[in-house]
N, C-alpha and C positions, 0 to 999 in steps of 0.2 A: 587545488581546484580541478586540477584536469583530471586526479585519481577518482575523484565523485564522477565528473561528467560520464568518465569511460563506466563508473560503475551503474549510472540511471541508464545507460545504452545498451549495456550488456543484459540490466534487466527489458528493456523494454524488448531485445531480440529475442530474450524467451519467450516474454509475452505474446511474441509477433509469432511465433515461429513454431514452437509447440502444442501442441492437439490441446483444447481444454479438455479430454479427457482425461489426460495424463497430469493437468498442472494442478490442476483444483484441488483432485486427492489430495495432492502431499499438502494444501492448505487446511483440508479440513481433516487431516490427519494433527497436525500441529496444529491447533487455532492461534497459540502465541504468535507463530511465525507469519501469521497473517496482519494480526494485532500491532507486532512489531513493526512491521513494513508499513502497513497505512499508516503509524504515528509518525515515522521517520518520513515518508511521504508528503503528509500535512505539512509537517514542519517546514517543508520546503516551499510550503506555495508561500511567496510573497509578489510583493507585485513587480515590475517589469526590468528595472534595473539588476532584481537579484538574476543571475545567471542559471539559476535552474527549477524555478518556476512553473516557466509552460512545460517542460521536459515533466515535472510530477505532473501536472496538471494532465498530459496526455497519457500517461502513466496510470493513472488512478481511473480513467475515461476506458482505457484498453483491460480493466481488470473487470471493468464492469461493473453488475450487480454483486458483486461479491464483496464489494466495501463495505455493504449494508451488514455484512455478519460481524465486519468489525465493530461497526455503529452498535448493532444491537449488544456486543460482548461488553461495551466501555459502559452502556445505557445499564445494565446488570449489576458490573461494577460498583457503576455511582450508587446506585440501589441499597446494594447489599453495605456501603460503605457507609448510606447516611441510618440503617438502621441500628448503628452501635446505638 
């Protein structure tokens, strides 16, 4: 429990803390590792009893518009998957 919490704070200090010039590249360098993080993000929004929640919730809030490339990549995805 507490190795998660330390690990959503340690992102959000980069988040906080880092030029978006610098951070965004290395996302739209790797698109996975964008993909990655907002699925593993999602996963965590539950509602108020789960313990780390609001912490994605403000997390996905501070990345911005930049979630929408994941959206668009999963929207793709689905796409290319239903035309087998």
């Amino acid at each position: 429990g507490d190795l998660v919490n330390l690990g959503l704070r340690t992102l959000e200090f980069w988040v906080d803390n880092l030029h978006p010039d610098f951070l965004f590249p290395i996302f739209a360098q790797q698109s996975s590792t964008l993909c990655e993080l907002m699925l593993a993000l999602t996963h965590h929004l539950q509602p108020a009893p789960y313990p780390y929640g609001l912490l994605c919730l403000r997390l996905i809030g501070k990345l911005g518009g930049k979630n929408r490339l994941f959206l668009q990549e999963i929207m793709a995805q689905n796409r290319d998957a239903n035309e087998w």
